[in-house]
C-alpha positions in Angstrom: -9.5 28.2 45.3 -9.7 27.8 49.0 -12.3 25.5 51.2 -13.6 28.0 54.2 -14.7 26.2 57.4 -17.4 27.6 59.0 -20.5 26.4 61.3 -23.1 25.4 59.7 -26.6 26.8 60.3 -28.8 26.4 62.8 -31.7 23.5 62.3 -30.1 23.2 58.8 -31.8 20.0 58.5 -35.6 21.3 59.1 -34.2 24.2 56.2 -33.1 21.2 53.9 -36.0 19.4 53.9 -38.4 21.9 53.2 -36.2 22.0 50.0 -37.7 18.6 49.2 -34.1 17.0 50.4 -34.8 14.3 52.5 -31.5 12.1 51.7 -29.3 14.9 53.3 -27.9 12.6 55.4 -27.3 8.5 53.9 -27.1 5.6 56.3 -26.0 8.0 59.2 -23.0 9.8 56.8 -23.6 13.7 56.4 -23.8 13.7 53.0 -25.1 17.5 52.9 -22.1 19.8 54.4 -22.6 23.0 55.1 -19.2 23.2 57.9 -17.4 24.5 54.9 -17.7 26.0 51.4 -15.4 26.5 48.5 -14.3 29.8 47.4 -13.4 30.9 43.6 -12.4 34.3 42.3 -13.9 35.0 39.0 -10.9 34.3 36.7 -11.1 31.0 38.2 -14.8 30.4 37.4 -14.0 31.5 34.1 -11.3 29.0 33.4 -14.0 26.4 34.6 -16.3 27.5 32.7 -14.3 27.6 29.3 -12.6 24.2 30.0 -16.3 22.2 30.4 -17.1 24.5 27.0 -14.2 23.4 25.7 -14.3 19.4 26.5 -18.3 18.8 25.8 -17.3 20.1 21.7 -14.3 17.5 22.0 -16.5 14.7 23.2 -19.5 15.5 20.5 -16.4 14.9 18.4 -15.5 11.7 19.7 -19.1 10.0 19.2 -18.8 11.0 15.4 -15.4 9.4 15.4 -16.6 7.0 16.9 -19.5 6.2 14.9 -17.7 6.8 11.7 -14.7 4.5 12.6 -17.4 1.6 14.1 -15.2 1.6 17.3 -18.5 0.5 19.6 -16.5 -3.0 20.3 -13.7 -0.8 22.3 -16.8 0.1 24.1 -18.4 -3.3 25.0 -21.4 -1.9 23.7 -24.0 -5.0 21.7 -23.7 -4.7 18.0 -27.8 -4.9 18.4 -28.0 -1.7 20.1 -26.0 -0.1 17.2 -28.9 1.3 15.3 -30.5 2.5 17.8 -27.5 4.8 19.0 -26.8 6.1 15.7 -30.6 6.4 14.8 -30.5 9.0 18.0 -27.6 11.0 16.8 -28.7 11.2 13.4 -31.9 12.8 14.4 -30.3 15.1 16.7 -32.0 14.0 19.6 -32.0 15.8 22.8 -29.6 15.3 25.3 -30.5 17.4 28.5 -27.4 17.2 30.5 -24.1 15.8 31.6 -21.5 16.3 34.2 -17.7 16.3 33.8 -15.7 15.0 36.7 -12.6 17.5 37.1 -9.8 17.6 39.0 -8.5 21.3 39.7 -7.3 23.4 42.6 -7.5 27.2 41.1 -4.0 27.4 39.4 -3.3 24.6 36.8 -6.0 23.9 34.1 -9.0 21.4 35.5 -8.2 17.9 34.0 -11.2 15.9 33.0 -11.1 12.6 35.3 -14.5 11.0 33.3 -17.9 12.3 31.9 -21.2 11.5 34.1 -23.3 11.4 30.8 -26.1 9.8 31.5 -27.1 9.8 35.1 -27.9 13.0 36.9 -25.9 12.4 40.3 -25.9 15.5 42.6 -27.9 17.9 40.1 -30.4 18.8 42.1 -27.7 19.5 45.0 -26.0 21.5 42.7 -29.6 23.4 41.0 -31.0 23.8 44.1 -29.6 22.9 48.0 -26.6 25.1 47.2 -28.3 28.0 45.5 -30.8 28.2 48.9 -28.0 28.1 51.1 -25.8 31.1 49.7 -28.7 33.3 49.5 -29.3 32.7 53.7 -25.2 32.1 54.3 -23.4 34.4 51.7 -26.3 36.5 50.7 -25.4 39.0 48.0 -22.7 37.0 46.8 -22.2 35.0 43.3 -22.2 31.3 42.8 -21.4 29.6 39.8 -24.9 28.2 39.2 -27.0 28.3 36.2 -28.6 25.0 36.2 -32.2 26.0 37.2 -32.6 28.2 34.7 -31.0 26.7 31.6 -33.2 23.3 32.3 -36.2 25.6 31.5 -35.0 27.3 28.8 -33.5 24.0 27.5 -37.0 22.0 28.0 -39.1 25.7 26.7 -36.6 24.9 23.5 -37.0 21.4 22.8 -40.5 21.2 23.0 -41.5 21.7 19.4 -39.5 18.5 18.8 -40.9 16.3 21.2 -43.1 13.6 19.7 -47.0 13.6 20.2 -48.1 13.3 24.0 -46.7 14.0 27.7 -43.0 13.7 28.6 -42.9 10.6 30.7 -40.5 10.6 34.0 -39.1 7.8 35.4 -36.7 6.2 37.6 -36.6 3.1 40.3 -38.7 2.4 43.3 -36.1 1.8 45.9 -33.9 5.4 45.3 -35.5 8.4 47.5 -31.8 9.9 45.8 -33.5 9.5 42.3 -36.6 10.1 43.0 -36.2 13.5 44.6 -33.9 14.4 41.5 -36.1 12.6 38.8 -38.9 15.2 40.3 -36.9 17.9 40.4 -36.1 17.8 36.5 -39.7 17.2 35.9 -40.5 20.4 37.8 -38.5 22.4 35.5 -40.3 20.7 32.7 -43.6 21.7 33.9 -42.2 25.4 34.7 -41.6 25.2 30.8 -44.9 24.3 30.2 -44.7 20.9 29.1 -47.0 18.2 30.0 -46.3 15.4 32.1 -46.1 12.4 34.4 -44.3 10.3 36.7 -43.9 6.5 36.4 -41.6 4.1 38.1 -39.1 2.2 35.6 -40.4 -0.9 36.7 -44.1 0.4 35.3 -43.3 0.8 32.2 -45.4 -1.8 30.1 -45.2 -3.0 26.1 -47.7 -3.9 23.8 -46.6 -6.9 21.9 -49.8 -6.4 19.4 -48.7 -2.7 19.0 -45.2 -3.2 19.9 -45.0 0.0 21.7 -44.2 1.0 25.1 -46.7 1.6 27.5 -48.2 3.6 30.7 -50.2 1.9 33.5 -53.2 2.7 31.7 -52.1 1.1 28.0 -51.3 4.5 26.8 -48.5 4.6 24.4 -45.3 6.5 25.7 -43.3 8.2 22.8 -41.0 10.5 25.2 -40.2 9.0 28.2 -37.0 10.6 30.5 -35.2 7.7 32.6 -32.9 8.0 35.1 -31.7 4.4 34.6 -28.3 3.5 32.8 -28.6 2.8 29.5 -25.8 -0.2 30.0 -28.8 -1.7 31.8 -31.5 -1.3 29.6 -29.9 -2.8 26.9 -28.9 -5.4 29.2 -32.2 -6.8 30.1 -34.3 -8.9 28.5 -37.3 -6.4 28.5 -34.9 -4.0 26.9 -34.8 -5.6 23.6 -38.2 -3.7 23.2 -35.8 -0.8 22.6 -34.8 -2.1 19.1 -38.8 -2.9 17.7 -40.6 0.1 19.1 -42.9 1.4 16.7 -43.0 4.6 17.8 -39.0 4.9 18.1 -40.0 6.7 21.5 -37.6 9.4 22.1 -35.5 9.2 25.3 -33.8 11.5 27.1 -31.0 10.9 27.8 -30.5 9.4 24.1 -28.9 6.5 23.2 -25.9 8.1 21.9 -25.1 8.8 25.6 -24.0 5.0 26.0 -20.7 6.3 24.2 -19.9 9.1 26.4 -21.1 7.9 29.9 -18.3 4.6 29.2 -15.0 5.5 29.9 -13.5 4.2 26.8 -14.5 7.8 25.4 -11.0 8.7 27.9 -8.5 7.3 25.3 -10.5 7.9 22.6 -10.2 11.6 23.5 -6.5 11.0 24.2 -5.7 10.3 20.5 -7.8 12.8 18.8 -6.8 15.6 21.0 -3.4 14.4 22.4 -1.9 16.8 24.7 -4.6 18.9 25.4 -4.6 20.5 28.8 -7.8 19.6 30.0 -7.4 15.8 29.2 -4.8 13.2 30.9 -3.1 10.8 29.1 -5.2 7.7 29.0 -5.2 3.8 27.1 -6.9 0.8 26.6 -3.8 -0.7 27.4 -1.4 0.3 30.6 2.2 1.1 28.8 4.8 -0.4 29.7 7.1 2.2 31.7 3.9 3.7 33.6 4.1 2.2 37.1 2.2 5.0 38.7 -1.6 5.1 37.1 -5.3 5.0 37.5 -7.1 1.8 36.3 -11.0 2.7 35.8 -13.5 0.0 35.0 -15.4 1.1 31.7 -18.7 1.0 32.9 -19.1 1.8 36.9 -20.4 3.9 39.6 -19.7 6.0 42.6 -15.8 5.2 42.5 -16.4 1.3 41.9 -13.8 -1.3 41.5 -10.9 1.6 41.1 -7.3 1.4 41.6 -4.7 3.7 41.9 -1.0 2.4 41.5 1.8 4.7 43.0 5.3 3.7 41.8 4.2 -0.2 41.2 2.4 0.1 44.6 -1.5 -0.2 45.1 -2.5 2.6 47.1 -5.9 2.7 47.4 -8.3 0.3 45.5 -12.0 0.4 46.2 -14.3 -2.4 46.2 -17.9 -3.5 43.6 -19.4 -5.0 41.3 -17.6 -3.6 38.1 -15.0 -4.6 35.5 -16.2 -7.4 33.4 -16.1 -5.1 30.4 -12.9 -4.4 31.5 -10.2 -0.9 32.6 -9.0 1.6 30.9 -5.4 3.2 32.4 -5.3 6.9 32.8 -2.3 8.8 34.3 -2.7 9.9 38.4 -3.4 12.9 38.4 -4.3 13.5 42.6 -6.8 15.6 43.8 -6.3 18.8 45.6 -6.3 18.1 49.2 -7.5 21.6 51.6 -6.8 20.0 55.0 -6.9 16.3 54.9 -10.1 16.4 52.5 -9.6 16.1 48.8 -12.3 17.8 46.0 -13.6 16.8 42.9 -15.2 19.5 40.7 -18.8 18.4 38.8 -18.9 21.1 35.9 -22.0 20.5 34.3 -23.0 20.7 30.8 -27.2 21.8 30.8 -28.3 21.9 26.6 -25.0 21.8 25.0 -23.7 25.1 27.8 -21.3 25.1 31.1 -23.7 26.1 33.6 -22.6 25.7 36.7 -20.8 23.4 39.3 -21.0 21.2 42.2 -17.7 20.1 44.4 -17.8 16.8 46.6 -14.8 15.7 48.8 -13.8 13.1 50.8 -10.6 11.9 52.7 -9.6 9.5 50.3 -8.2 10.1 46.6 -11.4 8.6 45.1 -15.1 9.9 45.2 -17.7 7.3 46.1 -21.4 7.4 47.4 -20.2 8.6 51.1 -18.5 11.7 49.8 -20.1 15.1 50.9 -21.3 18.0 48.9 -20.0 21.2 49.8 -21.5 24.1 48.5 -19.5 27.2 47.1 -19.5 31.3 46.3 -17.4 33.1 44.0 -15.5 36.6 45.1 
């Protein structure tokens, strides 16, 4: 594995953009960098590829063991909302993606630092942007990169159980970020011939006479996909609709997700699959002779309200709005650094298969919502 500097194209702004990526840059921080790529041989790729294979059967695992050992308090997660996640499992619904946060620098097998379950962060960066700019940069050569395809075969293969009606897309008003990417995944829906439409979260309406969710036009929803946390949904008051819906609308991602996308699911994969070489040693509690560890809230975002601890020193800890729930300690496993910057690896997981990865870095030891995306080939 080795990061490659090289200048980056001419106008490649005006070439982003007619990509439909228009948050390239965020609050004046390139967050689009093509002044360097990442460079895998194919053995490399492979052991990715296996390890993400590997870890998404060991987490499908952990929400059975989790379910049939009623661990949802280690989780934070209401006992309301209990139903409704095991309801989702039971009838198989479909879960379109997830993305595994890894830590790995092309010679030691890729440790899983947390699961991105729920939220799609950085797939369309990693479908698209990067695809684009190896066929004009690096033309003729591979790239680990699948995802376009496998979200219309997965959308072509779920369709027969879809419930009656248009697949609904949503996401919030105030995120050009989710928006663009909420779009894109509806693209690939239509491309697999499914009908649809786009709605902002905050449209969504309920019928108390019906009890049933609701378009703009009082037309019952039964498949909606959100890009919106389920922690929140179930959160807010207009959630509880969740638990009396009539038509049990099916949403993707499904409920069942709350139990990967938390990082509880770190320790819990810890004790079934102790030792394993893609996992680090992680606890609900910090033991006592670790004074070097990560502590992770169990429900955050973009790097939130982490700390790293280096021989009973803080070393870094990052500031938000997390932890109430509260941490889970997982060992410190650092990042490789190529030149001052250090990479994290998003393998993701599109219908229940590796397909490809995207690799952000920034000059600190955590990733958070300034870090760039680099793109990457394979030779």
């Amino acid at each position: 594995m080795k990061r490659i500097a090289i200048t980056p194209r001419n106008f490649w702004q005006n070439k982003v953009e007619t990509l439909g990526f228009g948050f390239h840059s965020l609050e004046g921080i390139k967050y689009w960098d093509e002044s360097a790529y990442y460079q895998f041989t194919y053995p490399q790729i492979e052991q990715l590829e296996k390890a993400t294979n590997t870890l998404h059967e060991m987490c499908l695992e952990a929400v059975q063991y989790v379910m049939d050992h009623n661990l949802y308090h280690l989780f934070h997660i209401p006992a309301s909302v209990i139903p409704l996640i095991e309801r989702s499992w039971e009838n198989d619904e479909p879960s379109l993606y997830g993305r595994f946060d890894l830590a790995y620098d092309g010679i030691h097998p890729p440790k899983m630092l947390e699961y991105n379950a729920d939220t799609p962060t950085s797939l369309y960066e990693a479908g698209i942007v990067q695809y684009f700019w190896s066929e004009e940069v690096r033309r003729g050569v591979d790239q680990f990169n699948s995802i376009h395809e496998k979200l219309v075969d997965y959308f072509r293969s779920v369709k027969p159980y879809l419930k009656p009606g248009k697949i609904y897309f949503a996401c919030i008003k105030e995120s050009l970020e989710d928006l663009t990417t909420v779009e894109y995944i509806r693209a690939c829906a239509l491309e697999a011939e499914l009908v649809t439409e786009f709605i902002y979260i905050d449209e969504i309406g309920w019928d108390s006479k019906t009890q049933t969710f609701v378009d703009n036009q009082d037309v019952d929803m039964q498949n909606i996909f959100k890009l919106y946390p389920w922690e929140w949904m179930v959160n807010e008051e207009f959630g509880q609709n969740l638990l009396i819906d009539r038509n049990q609308t099916l949403w993707i991602e499904p409920a069942w997700k709350m139990i990967l996308s938390n990082k509880a699911i770190l320790p819990i994969l810890w004790q079934l699959f102790p030792n394993h070489p893609n996992l680090l040693p992680s606890y609900f509690e910090k033991p006592a002779s670790w004074d070097t560890y990560v502590a992770k809230p169990l429900l955050s975002r973009e790097g939130a309200n982490v700390e790293i601890v280096e021989n009973g020193n803080t070393i870094l800890e990052t500031e938000g709005e997390y932890g109430e729930e509260g941490f889970i300690f997982q060992e410190f496993y650092p990042l490789p650094e190529f030149e001052g910057n250090y990479a994290v690896i998003g393998s993701w997981v599109i219908g229940q298969e590796s397909a490809g990865i995207g690799i952000r870095e920034n000059t600190t030891l955590v990733t958070n919502n300034t870090s760039r995306f680099i793109p990457h080939v394979i030779v």
